[in-house]
Chimera marker file (.cmm) of the C-alpha trace (Angstrom):
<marker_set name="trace">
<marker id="1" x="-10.107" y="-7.809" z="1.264" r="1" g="1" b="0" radius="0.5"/>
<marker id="2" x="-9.550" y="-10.695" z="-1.522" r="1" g="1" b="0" radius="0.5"/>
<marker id="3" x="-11.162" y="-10.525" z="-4.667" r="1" g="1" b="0" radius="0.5"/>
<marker id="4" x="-11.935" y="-12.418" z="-7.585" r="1" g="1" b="0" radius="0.5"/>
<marker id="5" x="-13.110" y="-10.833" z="-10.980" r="1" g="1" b="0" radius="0.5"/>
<marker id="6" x="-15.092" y="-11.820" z="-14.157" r="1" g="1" b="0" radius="0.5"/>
<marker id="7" x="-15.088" y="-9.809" z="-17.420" r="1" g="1" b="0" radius="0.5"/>
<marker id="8" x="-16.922" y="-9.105" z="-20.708" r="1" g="1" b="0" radius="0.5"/>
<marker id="9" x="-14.679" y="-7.445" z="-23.463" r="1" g="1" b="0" radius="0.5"/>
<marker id="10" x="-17.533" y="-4.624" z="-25.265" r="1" g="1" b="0" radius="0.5"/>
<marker id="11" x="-14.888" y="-2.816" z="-27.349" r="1" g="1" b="0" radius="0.5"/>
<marker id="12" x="-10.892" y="-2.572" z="-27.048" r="1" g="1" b="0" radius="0.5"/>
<marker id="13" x="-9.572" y="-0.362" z="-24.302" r="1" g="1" b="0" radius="0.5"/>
<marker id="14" x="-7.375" y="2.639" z="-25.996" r="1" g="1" b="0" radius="0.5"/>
<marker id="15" x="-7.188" y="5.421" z="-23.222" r="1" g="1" b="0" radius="0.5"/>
<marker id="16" x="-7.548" y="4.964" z="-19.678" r="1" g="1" b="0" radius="0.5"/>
<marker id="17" x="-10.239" y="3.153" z="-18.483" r="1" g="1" b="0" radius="0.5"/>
<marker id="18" x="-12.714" y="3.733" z="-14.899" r="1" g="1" b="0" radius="0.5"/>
<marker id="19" x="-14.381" y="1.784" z="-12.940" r="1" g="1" b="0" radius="0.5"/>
<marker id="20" x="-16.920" y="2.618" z="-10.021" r="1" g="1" b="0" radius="0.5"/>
<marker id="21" x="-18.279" y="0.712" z="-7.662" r="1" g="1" b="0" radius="0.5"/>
<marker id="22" x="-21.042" y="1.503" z="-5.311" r="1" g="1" b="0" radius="0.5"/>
<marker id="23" x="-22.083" y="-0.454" z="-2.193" r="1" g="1" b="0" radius="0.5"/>
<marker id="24" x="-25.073" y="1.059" z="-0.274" r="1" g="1" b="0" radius="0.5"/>
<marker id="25" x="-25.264" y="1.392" z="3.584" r="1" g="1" b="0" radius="0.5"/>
<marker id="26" x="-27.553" y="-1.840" z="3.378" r="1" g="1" b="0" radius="0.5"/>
<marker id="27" x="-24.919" y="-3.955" z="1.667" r="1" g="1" b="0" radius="0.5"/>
<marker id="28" x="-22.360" y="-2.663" z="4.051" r="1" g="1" b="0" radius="0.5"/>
<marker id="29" x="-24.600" y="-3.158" z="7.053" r="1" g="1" b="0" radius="0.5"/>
<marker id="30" x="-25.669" y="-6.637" z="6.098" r="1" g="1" b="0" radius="0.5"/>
<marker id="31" x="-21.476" y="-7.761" z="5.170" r="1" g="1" b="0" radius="0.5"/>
<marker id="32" x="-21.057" y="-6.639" z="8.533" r="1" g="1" b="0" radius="0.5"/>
<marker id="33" x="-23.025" y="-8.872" z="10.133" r="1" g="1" b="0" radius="0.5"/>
<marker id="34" x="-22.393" y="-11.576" z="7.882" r="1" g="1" b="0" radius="0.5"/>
<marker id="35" x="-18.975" y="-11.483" z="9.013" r="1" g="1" b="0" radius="0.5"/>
<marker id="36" x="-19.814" y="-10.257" z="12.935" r="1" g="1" b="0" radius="0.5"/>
<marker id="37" x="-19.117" y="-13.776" z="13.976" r="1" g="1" b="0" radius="0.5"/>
<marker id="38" x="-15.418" y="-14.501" z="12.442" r="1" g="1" b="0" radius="0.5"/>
<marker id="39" x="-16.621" y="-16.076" z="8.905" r="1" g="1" b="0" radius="0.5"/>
<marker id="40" x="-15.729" y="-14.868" z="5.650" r="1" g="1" b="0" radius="0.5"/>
<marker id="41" x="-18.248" y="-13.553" z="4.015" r="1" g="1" b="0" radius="0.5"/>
<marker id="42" x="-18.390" y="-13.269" z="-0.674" r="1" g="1" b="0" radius="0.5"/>
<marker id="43" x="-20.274" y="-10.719" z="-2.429" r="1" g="1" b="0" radius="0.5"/>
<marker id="44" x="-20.293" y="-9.842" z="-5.934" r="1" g="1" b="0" radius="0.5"/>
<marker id="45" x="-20.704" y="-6.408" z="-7.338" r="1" g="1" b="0" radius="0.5"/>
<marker id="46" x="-21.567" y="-5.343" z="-11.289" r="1" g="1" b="0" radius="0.5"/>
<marker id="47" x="-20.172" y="-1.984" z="-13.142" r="1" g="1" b="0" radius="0.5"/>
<marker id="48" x="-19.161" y="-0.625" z="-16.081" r="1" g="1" b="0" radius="0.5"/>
<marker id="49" x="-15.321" y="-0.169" z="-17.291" r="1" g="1" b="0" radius="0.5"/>
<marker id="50" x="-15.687" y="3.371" z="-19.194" r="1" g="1" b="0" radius="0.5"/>
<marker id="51" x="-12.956" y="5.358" z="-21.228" r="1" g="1" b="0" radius="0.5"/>
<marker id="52" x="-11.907" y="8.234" z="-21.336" r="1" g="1" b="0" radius="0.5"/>
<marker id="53" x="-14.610" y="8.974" z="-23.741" r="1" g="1" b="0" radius="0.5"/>
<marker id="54" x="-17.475" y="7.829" z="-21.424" r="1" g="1" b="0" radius="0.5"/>
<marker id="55" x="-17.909" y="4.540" z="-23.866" r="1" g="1" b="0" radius="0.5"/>
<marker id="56" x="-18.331" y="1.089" z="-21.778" r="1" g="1" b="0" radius="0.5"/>
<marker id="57" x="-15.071" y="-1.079" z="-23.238" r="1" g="1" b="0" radius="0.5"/>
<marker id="58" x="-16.495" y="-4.125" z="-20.734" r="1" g="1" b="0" radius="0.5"/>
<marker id="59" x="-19.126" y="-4.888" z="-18.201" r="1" g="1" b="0" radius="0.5"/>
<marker id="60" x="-17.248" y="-6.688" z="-14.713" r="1" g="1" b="0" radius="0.5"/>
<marker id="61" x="-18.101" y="-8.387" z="-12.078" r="1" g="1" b="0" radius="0.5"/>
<marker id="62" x="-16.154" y="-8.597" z="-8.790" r="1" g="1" b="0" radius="0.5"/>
<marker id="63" x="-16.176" y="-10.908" z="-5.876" r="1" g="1" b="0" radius="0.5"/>
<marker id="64" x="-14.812" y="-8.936" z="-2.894" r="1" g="1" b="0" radius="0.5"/>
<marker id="65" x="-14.010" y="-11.355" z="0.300" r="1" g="1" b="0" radius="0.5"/>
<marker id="66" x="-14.544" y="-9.737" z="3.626" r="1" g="1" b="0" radius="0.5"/>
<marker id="67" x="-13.745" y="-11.355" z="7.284" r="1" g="1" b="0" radius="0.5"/>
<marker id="68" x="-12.952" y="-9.462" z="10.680" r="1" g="1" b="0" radius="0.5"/>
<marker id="69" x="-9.792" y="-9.094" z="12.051" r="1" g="1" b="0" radius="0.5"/>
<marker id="70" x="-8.938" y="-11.523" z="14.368" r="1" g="1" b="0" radius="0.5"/>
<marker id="71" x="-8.521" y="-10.386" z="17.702" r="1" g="1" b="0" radius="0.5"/>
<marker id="72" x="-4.148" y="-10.186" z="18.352" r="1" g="1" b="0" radius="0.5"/>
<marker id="73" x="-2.583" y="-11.107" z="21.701" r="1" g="1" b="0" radius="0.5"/>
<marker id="74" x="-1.352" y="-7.982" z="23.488" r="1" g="1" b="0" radius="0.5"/>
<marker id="75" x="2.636" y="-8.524" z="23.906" r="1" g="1" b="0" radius="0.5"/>
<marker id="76" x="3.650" y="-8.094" z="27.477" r="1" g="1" b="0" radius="0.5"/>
<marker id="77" x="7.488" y="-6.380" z="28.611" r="1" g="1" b="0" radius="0.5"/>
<marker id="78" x="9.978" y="-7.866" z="30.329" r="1" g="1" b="0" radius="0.5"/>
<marker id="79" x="8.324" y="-6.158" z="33.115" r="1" g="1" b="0" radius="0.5"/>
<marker id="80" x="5.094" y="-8.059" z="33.012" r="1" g="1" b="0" radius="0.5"/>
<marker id="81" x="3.298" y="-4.493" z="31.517" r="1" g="1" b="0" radius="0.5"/>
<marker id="82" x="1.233" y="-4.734" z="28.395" r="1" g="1" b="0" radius="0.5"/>
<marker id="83" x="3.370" y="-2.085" z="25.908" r="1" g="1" b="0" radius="0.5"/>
<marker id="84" x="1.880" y="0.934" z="24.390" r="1" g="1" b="0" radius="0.5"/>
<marker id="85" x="2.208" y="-0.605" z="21.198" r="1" g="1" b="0" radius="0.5"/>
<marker id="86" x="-0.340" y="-3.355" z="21.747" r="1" g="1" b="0" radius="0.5"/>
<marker id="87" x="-3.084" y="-2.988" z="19.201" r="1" g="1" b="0" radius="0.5"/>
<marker id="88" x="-6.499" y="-5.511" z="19.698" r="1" g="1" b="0" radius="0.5"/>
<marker id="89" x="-8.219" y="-5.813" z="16.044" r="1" g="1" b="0" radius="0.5"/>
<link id1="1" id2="2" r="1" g="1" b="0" radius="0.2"/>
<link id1="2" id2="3" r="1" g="1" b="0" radius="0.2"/>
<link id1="3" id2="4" r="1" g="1" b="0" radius="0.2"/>
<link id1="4" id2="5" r="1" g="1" b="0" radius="0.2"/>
<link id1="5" id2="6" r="1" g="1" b="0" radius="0.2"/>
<link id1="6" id2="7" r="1" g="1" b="0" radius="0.2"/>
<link id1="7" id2="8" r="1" g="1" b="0" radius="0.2"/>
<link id1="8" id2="9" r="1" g="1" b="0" radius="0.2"/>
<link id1="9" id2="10" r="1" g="1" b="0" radius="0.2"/>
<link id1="10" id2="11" r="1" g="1" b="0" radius="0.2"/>
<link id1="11" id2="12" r="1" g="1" b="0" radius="0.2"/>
<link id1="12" id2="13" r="1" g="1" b="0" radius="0.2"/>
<link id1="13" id2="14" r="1" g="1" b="0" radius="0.2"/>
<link id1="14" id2="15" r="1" g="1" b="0" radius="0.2"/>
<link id1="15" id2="16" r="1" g="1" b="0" radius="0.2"/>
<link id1="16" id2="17" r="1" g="1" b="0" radius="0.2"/>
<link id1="17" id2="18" r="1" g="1" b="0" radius="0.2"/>
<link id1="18" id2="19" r="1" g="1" b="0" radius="0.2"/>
<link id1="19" id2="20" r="1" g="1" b="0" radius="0.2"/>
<link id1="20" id2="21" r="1" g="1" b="0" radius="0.2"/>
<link id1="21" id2="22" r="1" g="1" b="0" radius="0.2"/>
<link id1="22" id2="23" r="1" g="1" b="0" radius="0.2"/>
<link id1="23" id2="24" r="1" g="1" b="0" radius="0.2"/>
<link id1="24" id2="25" r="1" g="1" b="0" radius="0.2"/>
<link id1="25" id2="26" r="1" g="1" b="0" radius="0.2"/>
<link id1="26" id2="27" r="1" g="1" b="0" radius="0.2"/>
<link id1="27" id2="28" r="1" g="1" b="0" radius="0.2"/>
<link id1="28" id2="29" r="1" g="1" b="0" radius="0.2"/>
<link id1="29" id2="30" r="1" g="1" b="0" radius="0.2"/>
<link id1="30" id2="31" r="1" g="1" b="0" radius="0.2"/>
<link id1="31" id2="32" r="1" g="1" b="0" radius="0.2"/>
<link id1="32" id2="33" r="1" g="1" b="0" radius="0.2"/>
<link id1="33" id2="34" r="1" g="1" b="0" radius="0.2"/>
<link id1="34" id2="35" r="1" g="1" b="0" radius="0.2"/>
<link id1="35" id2="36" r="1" g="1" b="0" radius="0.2"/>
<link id1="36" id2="37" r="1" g="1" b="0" radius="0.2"/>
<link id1="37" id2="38" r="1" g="1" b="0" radius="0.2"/>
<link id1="38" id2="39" r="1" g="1" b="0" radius="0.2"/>
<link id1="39" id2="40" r="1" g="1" b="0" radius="0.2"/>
<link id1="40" id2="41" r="1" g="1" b="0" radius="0.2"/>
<link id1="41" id2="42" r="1" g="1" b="0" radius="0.2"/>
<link id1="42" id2="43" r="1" g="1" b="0" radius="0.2"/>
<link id1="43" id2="44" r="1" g="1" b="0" radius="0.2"/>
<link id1="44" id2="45" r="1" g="1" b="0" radius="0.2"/>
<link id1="45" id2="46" r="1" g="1" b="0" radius="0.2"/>
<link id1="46" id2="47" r="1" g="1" b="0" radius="0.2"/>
<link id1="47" id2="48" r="1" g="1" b="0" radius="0.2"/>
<link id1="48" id2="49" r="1" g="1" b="0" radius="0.2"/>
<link id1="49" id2="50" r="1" g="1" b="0" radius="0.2"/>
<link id1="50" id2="51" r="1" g="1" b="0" radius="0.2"/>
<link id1="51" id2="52" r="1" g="1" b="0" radius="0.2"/>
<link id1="52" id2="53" r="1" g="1" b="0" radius="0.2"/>
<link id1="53" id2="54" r="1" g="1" b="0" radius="0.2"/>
<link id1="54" id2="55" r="1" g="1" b="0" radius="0.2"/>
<link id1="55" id2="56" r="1" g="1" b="0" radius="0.2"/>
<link id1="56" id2="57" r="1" g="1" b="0" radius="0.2"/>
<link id1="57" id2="58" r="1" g="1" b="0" radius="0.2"/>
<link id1="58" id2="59" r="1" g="1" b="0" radius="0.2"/>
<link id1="59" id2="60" r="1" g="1" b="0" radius="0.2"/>
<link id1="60" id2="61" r="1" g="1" b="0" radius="0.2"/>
<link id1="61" id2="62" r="1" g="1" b="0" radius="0.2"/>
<link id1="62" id2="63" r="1" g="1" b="0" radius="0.2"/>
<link id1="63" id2="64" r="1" g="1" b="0" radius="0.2"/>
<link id1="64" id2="65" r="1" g="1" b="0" radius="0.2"/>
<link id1="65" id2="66" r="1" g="1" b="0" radius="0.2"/>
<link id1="66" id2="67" r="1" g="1" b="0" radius="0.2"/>
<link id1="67" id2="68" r="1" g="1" b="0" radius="0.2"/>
<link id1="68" id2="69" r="1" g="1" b="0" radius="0.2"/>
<link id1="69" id2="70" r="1" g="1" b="0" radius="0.2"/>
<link id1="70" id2="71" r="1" g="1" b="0" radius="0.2"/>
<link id1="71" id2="72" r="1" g="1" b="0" radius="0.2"/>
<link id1="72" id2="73" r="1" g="1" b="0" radius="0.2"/>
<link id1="73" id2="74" r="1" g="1" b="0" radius="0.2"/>
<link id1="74" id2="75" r="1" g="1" b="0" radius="0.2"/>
<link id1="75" id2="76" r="1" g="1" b="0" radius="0.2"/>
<link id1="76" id2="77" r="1" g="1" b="0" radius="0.2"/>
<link id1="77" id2="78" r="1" g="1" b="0" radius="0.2"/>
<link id1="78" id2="79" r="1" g="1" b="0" radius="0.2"/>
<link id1="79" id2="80" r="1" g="1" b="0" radius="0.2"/>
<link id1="80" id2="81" r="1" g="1" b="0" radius="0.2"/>
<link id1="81" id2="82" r="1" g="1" b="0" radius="0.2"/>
<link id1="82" id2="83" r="1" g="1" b="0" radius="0.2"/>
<link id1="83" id2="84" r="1" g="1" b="0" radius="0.2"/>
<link id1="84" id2="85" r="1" g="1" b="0" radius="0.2"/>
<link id1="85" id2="86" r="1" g="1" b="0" radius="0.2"/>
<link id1="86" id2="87" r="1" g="1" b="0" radius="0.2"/>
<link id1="87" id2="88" r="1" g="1" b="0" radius="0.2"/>
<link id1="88" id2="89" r="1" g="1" b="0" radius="0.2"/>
</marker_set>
């Protein structure tokens, strides 16, 4: 997954800061399909950066980049046998 990311600065960052982000079922079902048929597919999701003392130090925004594997040709032995290794995406 690719990702690009905008930020707004609240209040300086001194400890640690977390991040969450939460994508529903729906969002997941619908970036599936989006992407069912090979194309990439964008979203953007909001959250809140948070210290360690709870306190929001910036408000983000992230573009995550989704697209299916693409489907691998299976390597074949000397033998003319697909090998066990062989993986299809």
């Amino acid at each position: 997954m690719g990702h690009r990311r905008r930020d707004r600065l609240r209040l300086p960052g001194r400890t640690a800061v977390h991040a969450e982000f939460t994508v529903s079922e729906e969002q997941v079902s619908e970036i599936r399909e989006a992407a069912a048929g090979g194309d990439k597919v964008l979203r953007w999701f909001h959250t809140e950066l948070r210290d360690d003392d709870d306190e929001v130090v910036a408000r983000v925004r992230k573009q995550i980049y989704v697209r299916r594997k693409r489907e691998t040709t299976v390597p074949v032995s000397d033998s003319g046998a697909a090998t066990s290794a062989a993986r299809t995406a």
